[in-house]
MIVEXPA-860695 format. One line per 4 residues: number of its first residue (from 1); for each residue x, y, z of C-alpha. Coordinates in Angstrom, 1 decimal, m for minus. Example, Ala and Ser with C-alpha at 12.3 -4.5 7.8 and 13.67 -1.06 7.14 Angstrom:
REM MIVEXPA-860695
1 = 12.3,m4.5,7.8 | 13.7,m1.1,7.1
This chain:
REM MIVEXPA-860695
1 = 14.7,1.7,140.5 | 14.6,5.6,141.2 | 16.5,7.2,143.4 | 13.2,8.4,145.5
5 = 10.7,5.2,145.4 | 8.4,3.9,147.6 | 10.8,2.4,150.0 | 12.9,5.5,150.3
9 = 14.3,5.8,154.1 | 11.5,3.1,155.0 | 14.1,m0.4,156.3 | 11.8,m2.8,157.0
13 = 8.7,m4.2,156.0 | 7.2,m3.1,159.3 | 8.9,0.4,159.1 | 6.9,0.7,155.1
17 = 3.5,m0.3,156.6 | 3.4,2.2,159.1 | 4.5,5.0,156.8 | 1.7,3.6,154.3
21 = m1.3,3.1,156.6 | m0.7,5.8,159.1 | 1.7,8.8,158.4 | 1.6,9.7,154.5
25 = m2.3,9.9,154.9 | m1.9,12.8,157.2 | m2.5,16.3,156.6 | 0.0,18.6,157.2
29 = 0.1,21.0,159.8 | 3.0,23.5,159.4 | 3.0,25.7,162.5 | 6.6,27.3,162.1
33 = 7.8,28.7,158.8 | 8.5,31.7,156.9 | 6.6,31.6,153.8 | 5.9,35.1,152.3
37 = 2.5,35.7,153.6 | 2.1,38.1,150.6 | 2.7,35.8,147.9 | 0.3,33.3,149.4
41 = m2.7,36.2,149.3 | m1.9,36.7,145.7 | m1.3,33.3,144.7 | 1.7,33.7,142.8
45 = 2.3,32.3,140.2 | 6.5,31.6,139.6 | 7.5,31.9,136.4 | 10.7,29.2,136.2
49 = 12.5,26.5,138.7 | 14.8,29.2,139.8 | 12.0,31.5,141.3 | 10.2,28.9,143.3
53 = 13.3,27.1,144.0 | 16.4,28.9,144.7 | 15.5,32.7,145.0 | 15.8,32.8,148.4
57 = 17.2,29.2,149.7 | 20.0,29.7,152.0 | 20.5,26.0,152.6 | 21.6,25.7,148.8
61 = 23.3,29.3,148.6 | 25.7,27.6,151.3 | 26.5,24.6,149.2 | 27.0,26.6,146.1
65 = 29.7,28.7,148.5 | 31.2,25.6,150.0 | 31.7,24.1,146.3 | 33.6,27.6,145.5
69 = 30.8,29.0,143.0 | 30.9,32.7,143.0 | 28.5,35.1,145.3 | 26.8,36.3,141.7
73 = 25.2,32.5,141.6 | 23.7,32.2,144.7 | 22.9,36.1,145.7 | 23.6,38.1,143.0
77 = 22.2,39.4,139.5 | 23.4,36.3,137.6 | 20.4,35.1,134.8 | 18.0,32.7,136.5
81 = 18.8,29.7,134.0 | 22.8,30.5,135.3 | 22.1,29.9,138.9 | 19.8,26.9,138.1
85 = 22.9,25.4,136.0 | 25.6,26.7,138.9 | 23.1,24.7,141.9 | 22.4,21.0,139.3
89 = 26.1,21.2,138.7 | 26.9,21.2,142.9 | 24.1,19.0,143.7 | 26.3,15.9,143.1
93 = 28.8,17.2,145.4 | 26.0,17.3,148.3 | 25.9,13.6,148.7 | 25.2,12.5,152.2
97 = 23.6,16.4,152.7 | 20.0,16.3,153.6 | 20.0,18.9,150.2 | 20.9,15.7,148.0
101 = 17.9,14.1,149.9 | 15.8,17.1,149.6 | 16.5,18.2,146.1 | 15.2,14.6,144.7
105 = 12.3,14.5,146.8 | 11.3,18.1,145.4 | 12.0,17.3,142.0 | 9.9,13.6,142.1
109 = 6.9,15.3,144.5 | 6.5,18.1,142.5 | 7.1,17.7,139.2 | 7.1,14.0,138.6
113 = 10.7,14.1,137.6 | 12.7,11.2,138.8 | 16.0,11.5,137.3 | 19.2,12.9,139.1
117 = 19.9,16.2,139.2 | 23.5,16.9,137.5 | 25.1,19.2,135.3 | 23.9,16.7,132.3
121 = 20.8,16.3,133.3 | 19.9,20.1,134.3 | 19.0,21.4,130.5 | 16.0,18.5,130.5
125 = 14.9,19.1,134.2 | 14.3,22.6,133.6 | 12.6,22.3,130.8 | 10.0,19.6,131.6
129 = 9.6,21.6,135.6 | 9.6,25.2,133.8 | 6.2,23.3,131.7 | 4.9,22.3,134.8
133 = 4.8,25.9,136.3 | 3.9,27.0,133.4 | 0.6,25.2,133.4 | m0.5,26.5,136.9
137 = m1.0,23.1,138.5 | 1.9,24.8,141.1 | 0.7,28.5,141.7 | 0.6,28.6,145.5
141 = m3.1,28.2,146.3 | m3.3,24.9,144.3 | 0.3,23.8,145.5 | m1.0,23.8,148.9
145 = m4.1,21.9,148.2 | m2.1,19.2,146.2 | 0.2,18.2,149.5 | m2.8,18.6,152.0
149 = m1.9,21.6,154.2 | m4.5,22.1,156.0 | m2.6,24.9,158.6 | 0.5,27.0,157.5
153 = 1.5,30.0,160.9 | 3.7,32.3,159.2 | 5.9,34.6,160.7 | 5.1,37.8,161.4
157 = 6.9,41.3,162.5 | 4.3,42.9,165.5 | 4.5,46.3,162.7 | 3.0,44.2,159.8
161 = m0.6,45.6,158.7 | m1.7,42.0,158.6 | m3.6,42.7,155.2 | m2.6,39.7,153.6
165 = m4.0,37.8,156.1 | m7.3,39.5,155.8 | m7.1,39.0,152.1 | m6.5,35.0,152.9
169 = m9.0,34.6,155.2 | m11.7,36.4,152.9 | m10.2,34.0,149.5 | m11.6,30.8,150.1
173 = m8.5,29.2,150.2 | m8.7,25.7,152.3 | m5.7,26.0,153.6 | m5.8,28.0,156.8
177 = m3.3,30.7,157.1 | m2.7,32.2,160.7 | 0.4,35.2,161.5 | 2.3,34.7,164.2
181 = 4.1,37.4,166.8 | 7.8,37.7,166.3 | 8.7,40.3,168.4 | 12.5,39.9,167.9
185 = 13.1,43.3,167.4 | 11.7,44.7,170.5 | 14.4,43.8,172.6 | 17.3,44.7,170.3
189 = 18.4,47.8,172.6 | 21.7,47.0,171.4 | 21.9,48.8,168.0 | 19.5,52.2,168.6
193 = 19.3,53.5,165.4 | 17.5,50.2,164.1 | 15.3,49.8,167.5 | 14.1,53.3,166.7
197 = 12.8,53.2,163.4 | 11.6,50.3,164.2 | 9.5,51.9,167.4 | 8.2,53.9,164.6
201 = 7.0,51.6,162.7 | 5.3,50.1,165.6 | 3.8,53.6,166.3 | 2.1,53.6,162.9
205 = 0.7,49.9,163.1 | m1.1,50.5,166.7 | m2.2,53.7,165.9 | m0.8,55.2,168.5
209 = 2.3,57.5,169.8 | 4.9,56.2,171.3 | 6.5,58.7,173.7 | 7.7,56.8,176.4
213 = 8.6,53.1,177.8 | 4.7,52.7,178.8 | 3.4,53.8,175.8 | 5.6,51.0,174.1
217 = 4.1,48.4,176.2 | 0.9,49.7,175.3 | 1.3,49.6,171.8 | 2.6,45.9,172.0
221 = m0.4,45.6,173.5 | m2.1,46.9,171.3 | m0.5,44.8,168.3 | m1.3,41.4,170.1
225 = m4.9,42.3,170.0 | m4.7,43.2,166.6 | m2.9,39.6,165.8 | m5.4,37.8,168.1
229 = m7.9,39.0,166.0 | m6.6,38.2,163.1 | m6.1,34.4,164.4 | m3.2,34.4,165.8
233 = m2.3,32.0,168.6 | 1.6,31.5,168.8 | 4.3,33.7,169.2 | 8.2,32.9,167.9
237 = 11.2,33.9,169.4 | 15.0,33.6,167.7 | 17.0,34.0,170.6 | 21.0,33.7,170.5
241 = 20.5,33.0,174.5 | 17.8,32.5,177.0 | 17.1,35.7,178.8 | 16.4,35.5,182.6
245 = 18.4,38.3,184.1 | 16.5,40.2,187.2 | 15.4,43.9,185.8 | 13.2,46.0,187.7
249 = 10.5,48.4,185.9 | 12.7,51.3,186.8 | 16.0,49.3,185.3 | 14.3,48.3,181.8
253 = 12.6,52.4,182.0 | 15.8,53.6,182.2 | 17.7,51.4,179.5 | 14.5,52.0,176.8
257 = 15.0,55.8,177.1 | 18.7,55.7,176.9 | 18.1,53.5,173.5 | 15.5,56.1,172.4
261 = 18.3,59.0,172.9 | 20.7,56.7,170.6 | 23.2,55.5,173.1 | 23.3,51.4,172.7
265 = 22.5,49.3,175.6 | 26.1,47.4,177.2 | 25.4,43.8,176.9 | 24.4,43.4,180.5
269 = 21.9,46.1,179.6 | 20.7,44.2,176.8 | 20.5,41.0,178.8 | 18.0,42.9,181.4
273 = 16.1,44.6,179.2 | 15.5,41.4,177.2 | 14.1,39.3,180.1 | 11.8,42.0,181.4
277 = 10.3,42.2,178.2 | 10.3,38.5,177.5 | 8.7,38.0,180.8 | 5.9,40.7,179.9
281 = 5.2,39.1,176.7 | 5.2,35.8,178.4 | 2.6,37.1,180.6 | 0.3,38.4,178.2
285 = 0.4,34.8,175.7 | m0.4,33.0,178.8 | m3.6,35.5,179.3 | m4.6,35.3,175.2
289 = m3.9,31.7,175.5 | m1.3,31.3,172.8 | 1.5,29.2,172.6 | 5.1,30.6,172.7
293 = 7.8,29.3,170.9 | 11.7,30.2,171.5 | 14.1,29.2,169.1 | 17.7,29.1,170.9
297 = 21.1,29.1,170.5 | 21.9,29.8,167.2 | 25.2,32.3,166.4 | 23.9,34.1,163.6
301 = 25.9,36.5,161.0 | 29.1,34.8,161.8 | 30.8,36.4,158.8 | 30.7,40.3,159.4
305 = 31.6,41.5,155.6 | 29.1,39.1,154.4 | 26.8,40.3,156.7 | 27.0,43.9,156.0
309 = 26.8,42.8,152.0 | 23.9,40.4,151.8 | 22.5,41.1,155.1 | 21.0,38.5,157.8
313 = 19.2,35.1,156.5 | 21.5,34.5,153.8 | 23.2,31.5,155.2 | 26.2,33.1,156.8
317 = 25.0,31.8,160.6 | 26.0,28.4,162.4 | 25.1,26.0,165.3 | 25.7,28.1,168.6
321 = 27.3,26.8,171.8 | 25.9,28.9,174.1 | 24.8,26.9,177.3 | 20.8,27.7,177.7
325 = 19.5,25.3,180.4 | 20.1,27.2,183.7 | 18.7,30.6,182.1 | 16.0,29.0,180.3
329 = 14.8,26.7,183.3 | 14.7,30.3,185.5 | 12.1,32.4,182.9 | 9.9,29.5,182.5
333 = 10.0,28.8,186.4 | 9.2,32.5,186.6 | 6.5,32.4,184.4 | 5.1,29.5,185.8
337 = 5.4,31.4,189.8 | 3.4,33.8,188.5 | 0.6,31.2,187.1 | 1.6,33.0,183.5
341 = 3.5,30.1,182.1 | 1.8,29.7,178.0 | 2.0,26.4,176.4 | 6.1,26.8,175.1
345 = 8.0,25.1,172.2 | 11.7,25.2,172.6 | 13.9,24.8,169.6 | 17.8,23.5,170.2
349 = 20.3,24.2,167.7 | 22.9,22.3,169.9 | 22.5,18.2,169.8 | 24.6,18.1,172.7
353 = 22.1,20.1,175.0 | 19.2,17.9,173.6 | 18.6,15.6,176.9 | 18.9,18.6,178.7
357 = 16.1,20.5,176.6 | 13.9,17.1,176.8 | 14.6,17.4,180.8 | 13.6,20.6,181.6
361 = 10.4,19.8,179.7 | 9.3,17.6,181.8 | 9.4,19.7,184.6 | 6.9,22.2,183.8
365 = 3.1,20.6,183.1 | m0.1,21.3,183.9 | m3.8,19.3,184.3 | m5.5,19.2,180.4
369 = m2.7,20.4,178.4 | m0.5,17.1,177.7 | 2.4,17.9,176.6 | 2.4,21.8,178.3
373 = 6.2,22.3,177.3 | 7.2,20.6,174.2 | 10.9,20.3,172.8 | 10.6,21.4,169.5
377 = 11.7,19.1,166.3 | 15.2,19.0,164.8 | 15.7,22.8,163.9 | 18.0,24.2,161.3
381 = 21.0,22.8,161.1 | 18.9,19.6,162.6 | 16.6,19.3,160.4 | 18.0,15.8,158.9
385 = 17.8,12.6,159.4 | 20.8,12.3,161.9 | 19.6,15.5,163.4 | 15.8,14.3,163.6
389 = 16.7,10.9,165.1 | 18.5,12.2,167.9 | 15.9,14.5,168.8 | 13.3,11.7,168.5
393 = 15.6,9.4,170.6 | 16.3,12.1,173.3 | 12.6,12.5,174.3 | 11.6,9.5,173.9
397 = 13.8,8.0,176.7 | 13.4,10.8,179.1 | 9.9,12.4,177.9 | 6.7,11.5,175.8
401 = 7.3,10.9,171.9 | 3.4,10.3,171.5 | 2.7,13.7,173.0 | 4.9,15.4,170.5
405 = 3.4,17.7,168.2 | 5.9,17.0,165.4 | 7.4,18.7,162.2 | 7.3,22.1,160.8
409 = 9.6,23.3,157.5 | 10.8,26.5,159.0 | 11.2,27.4,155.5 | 10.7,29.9,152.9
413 = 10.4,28.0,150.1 | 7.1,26.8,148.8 | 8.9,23.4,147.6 | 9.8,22.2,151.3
417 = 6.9,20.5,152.1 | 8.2,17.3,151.6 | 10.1,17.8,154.3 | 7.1,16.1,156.2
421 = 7.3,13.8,154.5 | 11.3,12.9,155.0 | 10.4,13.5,158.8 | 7.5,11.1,158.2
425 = 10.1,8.6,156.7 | 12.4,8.5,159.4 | 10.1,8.7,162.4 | 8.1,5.3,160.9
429 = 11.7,3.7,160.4 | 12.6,4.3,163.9 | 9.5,2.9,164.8 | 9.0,0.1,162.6
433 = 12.9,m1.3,163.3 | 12.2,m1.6,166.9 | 9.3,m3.0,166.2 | 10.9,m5.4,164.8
437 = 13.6,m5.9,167.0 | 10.8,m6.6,169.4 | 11.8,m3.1,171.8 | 8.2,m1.9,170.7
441 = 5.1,m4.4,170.9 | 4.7,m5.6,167.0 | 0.9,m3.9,167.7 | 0.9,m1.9,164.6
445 = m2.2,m0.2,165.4 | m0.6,0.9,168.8 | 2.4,2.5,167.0 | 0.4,3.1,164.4
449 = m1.9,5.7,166.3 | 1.2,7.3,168.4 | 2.1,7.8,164.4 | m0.6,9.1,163.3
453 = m0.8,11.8,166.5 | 2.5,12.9,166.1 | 2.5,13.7,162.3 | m1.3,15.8,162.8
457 = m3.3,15.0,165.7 | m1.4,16.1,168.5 | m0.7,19.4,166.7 | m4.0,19.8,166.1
461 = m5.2,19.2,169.5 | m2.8,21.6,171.0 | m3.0,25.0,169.7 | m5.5,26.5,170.8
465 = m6.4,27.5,167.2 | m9.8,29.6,166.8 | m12.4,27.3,164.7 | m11.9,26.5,161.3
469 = m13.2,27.8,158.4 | m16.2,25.5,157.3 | m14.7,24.8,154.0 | m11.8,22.8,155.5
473 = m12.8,20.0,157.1 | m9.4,18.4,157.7 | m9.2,21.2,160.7 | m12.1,20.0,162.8
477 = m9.7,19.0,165.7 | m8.3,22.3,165.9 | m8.9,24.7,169.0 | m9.9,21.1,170.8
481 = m7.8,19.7,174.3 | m6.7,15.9,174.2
C-alpha cells in the first residue's frame, strides 16, 4: 500500500466515513492566502516541478537550511533541476514534519505519483510531473477547477492597481477571486524612509495628494472604496502585537508628520500611532461590512544578516511569545463601545495562548452573526496536525467548533491545496474516534453536518461576500447569514 491511500490520517472506520460522505465532497473555500494574484489573471503556465513547487516555498527553504544545504539551493541562482535534486534528497530527513506529509500528498493529488520522494527516486519524479505540466492539465485556471475552489481572497497591499482582479473577474474563470486589504504598512512609522515611499505609492493609487495626516486618512479611504468595489470584504493584519495604546488625533498628527520629516517613531510612538490607526480602520470595515482578520504574535526576521540578504518571507521568522490577550481584549472592546466592532478572525502563533484566544472569543457576539469573533485555524508554524488538533480541541471545550469557519492555506504555492484536505483528514479523525469512544452521539449525520459546515458552509455563510458570479454555482451560499 502507498504511502498516501485512502485511509491516510483517517483511524477508525467511523473517522473514514465521515471524511468520505461529508468533508472530501466539499468545495474549497480559501479565504486567507497569498497566491500571486497576477499569475492567476494570466493563467500561468509553469514550466517544471521547481517553478510551481519550490520557487518561493519557505517552509521547504527552512528544511533545506536545517539539513545544512547551501543558501544557492533554496534562494539562490542554482539550475532549477539542482534545487529539485537538493529538496528530494532532504525530504527523507523531514520525517514527522508536516512537509514529509505535505510533499506526498502533492505529489499523489497532483500528479498521480505515489512513490516516495528521495534522492533515488527524484530523476523519475521529475520526469513523469515535468510531463504533467507540460500537458497543461495544471496551468492555474484548470488547477483550480480540478480541486474545486470555488473562493480564493488573496492578499492585497492598499497601493495595488487591482487590475488583475479586473482582468479575473472579466475571464470567466469559476473560481471566484476577491483582494483583500493589508494595510500593514500604514502603521510602520518606525522605519520612515520605507513609510514614505510607501505614502507615495498610496498617493498614486487614490489619485490623490497626500500632504498631510488627513489627507492620508482620506486616501485610505479612498483605497477601501476602490477594494470594496472590486469585491473585497476582508481585511488582514500581521501584527507582531496587539495594538491598543490610548492616542489622541493630535498624538497620532503629530507622530505621522515627524515620520514624513524622516525621524522614526520611538517604539511607544509606534505603539500609539498603530492603535489609532487600527481603530480607524476598524471603524470603517465595520461600516463596509467586511470582516477583519489579525494575525498575531509572530517574531518575524529573527536573523538580521539574513534579513537584509534575502529580505522578509523567506523563512527566517519564528513562533513569537509576546502575550496578546489583555491588548487585544481592549481594541476589540473598544470597537465594540463604539458599535464599530466588524466580524474579526484572530490568528495565534502561540499554542500556549490558544484557550485564551478561544476565551476572549466568546466574549464579543452579536444577534445574526453566529460566530461574530472566530479564532482562526492553526496558523503557520500550526498548521499541522499537532498544531490543528489543539486548536480544534481548545474551542471546542470553551467555544463552538460547529460555528467555525475552518481552513485556509496561507500559502503561496499553487500545490497547497491539499492542505484542506490534511485539515479535512484530521478534523474527521477527531470526530470519528470520539465517536467511537461514545464522547459524541454515533449520529453520523449529526457530526456529519457540523462536518460538512465547517469545511464550506459556515465559511460561506459568513462573509459577507457580494453575489456570485452566475457561472459558479458552488457559491450560492455566499453573501447569505445562518
Amino acid at each position: 500500500m502507498s504511502f498516501i491511500h485512502p485511509g491516510f490520517l483517517l483511524e477508525t472506520e467511523t473517522a473514514r466515513h465521515l471524511y468520505t460522505e461529508y468533508a472530501a465532497p466539499q468545495p474549497i473555500f480559501d479565504y486567507h492566502c497569498h497566491l500571486p494574484v497576477k499569475e492567476i489573471a494570466q493563467n500561468r503556465h509553469f514550466r517544471n516541478l521547481h517553478e510551481i513547487w519550490l520557487e518561493g516555498d519557505h517552509y521547504k527553504w527552512r528544511a533545506m537550511r536545517a539539513n545544512g544545504l547551501s543558501e544557492d539551493l533554496c534562494t539562490g541562482n542554482a539550475p532549477p533541476y539542482e534545487k529539485f535534486l537538493a529538496w528530494a534528497a532532504t525530504v527523507p530527513y523531514t520525517l514527522r514534519n508536516p512537509l514529509y506529509h505535505w510533499t506526498h500528498l502533492e505529489l499523489d493529488r497532483y500528479f498521480g505519483i505515489s512513490e516516495t520522494l528521495n534522492a533515488d527516486s527524484a530523476p523519475r519524479i521529475w520526469e513523469q510531473a515535468n510531463a504533467v505540466l507540460e500537458s497543461g492539465i495544471l496551468d492555474v485556471h484548470p488547477l483550480l477547477k480540478k480541486f474545486s475552489v470555488d473562493t480564493i481572497c488573496t492578499t492585497d497591499d492598499p497601493t495595488d492597481a487591482l487590475v488583475y482582479h479586473s482582468q479575473i473577474a472579466s475571464s470567466g474563470l469559476s473560481t471566484r477571486v476577491l483582494p483583500t486589504f493589508r494595510p500593514d504598512a500604514a502603521l510602520r512609522v518606525h522605519t520612515p524612509e520605507a513609510f514614505n515611499q510607501w505614502i507615495d505609492r498610496l498617493a498614486q493609487a487614490s489619485h490623490q495628494p497626500i500632504d498631510s495626516f488627513y489627507s492620508f486618512l482620506r486616501a485610505l479611504q479612498q483605497r477601501l472604496e476602490d477594494f470594496h468595489a472590486a469585491g473585497c470584504r476582508l481585511s488582514d493584519h500581521g501584527l507582531d502585537i496587539s495594538y491598543a495604546d490610548e492616542c489622541s488625533e493630535s498624538k497620532a498628527i503629530a507622530i505621522y508628520d515627524q515620520a514624513r520629516h524622516g525621524h522614526a517613531a520611538s517604539p511607544d510612538d509606534h505603539r500609539a500611532f498603530a492603535s489609532y490607526l487600527m481603530f480607524f480602520l476598524g471603524q470603517h470595515y465595520a461600516n463596509l461590512g467586511w470582516t477583519m482578520q489579525l494575525h498575531l504574535g509572530a517574531l518575524r526576521n529573527a536573523n538580521t544578516r539574513a534579513f537584509r540578504v534575502h529580505g522578509p518571507d523567506t523563512g527566517f521568522d519564528t513562533m513569537g511569545e509576546s502575550l496578546q490577550l489583555n491588548a487585544l481584549a481592549r481594541f476589540l472592546d473598544r470597537l465594540d463601545e463604539h458599535s464599530s466592532l466588524p466580524r474579526t478572525i484572530v490568528y495565534n502563533s502561540n499554542p500556549l495562548q490558544n484557550y485564551a484566544f478561544a476565551t476572549l472569543i466568546g466574549s464579543f457576539s452579536e444577534k445574526g452573526i453566529p460566530g461574530k469573533v472566530q479564532f482562526g485555524s492553526g496558523w503557520w508554524f500550526l498548521d499541522q496536525k499537532d498544531g490543528i488538533e489543539l486548536q480544534l480541541n481548545a474551542l471546542s471545550n470553551v467555544g463552538l467548533l460547529s460555528r467555525f469557519v475552518g481552513m485556509v492555506t496561507d500559502s503561496r504555492s499553487f500545490l497547497s491545496y491539499p492542505r484542506h484536505e490534511y485539515f479535512r483528514r484530521v478534523l474527521c479523525n477527531l470526530l470519528g474516534s470520539e465517536m467511537e469512544k461514545g464522547l459524541l452521539p454515533n449520529d453520523p449525520a449529526l457530526v456529519g453536518n457540523m462536518v460538512k459546515d465547517i469545511c464550506f458552509s459556515n465559511a460561506a455563510r459568513y462573509f459577507n461576500l457580494p453575489a456570485a458570479s452566475p457561472s459558479n454555482a458552488n457559491t450560492i451560499l455566499a453573501g447569505t447569514q445562518a
